[in-house]
N, C-alpha and C positions, 0 to 999 in steps of 0.2 A: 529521443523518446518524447511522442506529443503524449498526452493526456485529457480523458472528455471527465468534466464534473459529471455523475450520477445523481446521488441524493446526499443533504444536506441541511443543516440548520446554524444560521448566525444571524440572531436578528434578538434585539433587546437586551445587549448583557448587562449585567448589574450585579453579578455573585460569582462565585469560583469552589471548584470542588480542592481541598487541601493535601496533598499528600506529601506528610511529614516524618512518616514510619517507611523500612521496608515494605511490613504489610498491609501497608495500606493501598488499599486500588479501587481507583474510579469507574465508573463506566456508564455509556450510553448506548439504551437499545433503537434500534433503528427498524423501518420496513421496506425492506427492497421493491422499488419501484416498478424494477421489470426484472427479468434474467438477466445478469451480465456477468461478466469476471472482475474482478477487485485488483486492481495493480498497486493503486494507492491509497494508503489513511492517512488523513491529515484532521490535526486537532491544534485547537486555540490555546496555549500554555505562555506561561512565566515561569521563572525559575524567582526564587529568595533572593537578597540583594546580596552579593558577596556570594553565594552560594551553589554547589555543584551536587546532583542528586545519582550522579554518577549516571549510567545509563539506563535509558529509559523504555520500555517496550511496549509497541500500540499491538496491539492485538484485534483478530475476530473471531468474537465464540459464538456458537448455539447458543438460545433460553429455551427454558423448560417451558411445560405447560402453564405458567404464575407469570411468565415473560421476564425470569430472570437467568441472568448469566451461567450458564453452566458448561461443563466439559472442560477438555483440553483444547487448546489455539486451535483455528480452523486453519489462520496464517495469520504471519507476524512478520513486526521491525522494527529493527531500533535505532534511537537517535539520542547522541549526548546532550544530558541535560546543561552542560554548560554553555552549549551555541542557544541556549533558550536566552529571551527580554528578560531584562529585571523587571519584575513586577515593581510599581501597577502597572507597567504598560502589558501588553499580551503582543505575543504573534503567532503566525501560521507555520506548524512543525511539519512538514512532507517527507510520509515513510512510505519507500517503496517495500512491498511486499509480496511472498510466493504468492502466484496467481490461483485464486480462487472464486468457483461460478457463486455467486449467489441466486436465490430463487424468487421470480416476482410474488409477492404478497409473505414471503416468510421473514419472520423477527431475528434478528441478528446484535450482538452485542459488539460495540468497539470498547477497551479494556484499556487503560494506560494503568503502568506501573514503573517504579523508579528502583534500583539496586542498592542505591548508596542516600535514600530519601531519609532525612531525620529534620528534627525542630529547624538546624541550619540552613538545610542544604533541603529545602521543600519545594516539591514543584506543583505546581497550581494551573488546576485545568477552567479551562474563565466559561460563565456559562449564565443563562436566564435563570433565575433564582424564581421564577413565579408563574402562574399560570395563566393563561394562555399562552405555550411555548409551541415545541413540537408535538403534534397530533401523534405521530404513530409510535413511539416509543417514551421512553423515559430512562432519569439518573438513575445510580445507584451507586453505594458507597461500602465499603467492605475492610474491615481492620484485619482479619487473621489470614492476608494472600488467596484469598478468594476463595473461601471453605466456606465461609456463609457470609450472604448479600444483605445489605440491609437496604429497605426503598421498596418502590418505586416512590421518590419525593420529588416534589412540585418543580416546576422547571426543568431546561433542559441543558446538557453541555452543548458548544459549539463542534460541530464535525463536520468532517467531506469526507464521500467516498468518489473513486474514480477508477474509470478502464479507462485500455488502450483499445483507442480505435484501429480496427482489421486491414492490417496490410503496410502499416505505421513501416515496420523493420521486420528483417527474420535473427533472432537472436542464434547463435551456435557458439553458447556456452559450455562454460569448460565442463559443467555437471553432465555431458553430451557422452554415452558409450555406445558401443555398437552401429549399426545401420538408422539411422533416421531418413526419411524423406518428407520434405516439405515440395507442395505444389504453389505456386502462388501465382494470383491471376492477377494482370491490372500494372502498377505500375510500381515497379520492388524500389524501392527508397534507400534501402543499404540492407549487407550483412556485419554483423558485429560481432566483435570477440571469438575469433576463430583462435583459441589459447590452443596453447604447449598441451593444456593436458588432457584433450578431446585424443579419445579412444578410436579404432572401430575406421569405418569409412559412413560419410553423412551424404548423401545426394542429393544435389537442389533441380529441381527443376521450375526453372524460371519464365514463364510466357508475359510480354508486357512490353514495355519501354526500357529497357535495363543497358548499361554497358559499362567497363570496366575502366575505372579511375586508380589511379596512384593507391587511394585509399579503399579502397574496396569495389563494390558494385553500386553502383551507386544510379540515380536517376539524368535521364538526359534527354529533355524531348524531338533532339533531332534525330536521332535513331531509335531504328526497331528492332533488335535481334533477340535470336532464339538460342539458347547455345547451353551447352551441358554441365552445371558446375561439379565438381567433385572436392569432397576434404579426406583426406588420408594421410596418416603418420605426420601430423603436423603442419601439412602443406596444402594450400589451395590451387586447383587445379583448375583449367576452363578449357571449354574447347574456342580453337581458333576461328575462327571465319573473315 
């Protein structure tokens, strides 16, 4: 799976938003650059020295008309807080998550929160504490699980969003029932995850560069073929030529 950076901010840190409580949760509103789909959230965190804040979920929600965080997940993912840096250092946390479009020019909230977060076990989202930070959105900070926001305050947290660029993979995940059909033009890269517990029959129809390896379908620029894939009761099927 490749991935294209969208929009983002990491320039100037000097502070860090703390979350020490279950209910406590961070977040950074953003504005979508253009239309695209979200594959990834990736945020700048620490975990406490010695400490595990058990697991941790980035989230993206809607804000209201005030430009704060509101609703339920748009999409979400999560990642143990124990593969987090000891603070002070920071690193970069990459959560894949369900794919969702966001819209150019609309405000969007990224949300981290931790399950098992107390005084010990605190994970720490690192961020510009001052202004002139991010232009199009802002922090915000929240003790009772996100029932009421407090913010917008000065500076901004570090974040990436990111898509996958069109034509990357065709996934045929197990979440797959029934008849699907995917078209794909161009040059099909692989198929992935044709699991046990895909339902249904899924028809690919493939025009491009493609031909059949050990591991899948995969790219080959010496040939060109056209040929009929089928998945059913478990099995992938091709036609011969």
């Amino acid at each position: 799976m490749s991935y294209s950076l969208v929009d983002n901010f990491e320039s100037g840190e000097s502070s860090s938003s703390t979350m020490d409580a279950v209910n406590d949760w961070a977040a950074q509103t953003f504005t979508a650059s253009k239309t695209y789909t979200i594959t990834r959230l990736s945020v700048y965190v620490a975990k406490a020295a010695g400490g595990d804040a058990g697991t941790a979920t980035v989230s993206l929600k809607a804000v209201n008309g005030s430009g704060i965080p509101t609703g339920a997940d748009l999409t979400s993912g999560t990642f143990a807080a124990s593969t987090c840096v000891e603070s002070p250092s920071y690193g970069w946390i990459d959560v894949d998550v369900t794919e969702y479009e966001v819209t150019e020019g609309t405000q969007y909230a990224i949300v981290v929160r931790a399950d098992s977060a107390s005084g010990g076990n605190a994970l720490y989202w690192r961020d510009k504490s001052t202004d002139p930070a991010y232009a199009d959105g802002a922090r915000f900070f929240d003790t009772d699980g996100g029932a009421s926001w407090n913010g917008p305050f000065t500076g901004d947290m570090y974040f990436r969003t990111y898509e996958t660029p069109a034509g990357t993979y065709v996934d045929a995940s197990a979440t797959m029932a029934g008849v699907s059909t995917f078209a794909a033009t161009g040059t099909v890269v692989g198929f992935k995850d044709a699991s046990a517990a895909m339902a249904g029959t899924s028809v690919f129809a493939a025009t491009g560069t493609v031909t059949r390896t050990s591991t899948g379908i995969q790219n080959n620029p010496g040939r060109t073929l056209r040929r009929l894939v089928a998945i059913n009761n478990n099995c992938l099927y091709y036609e011969d030529i």
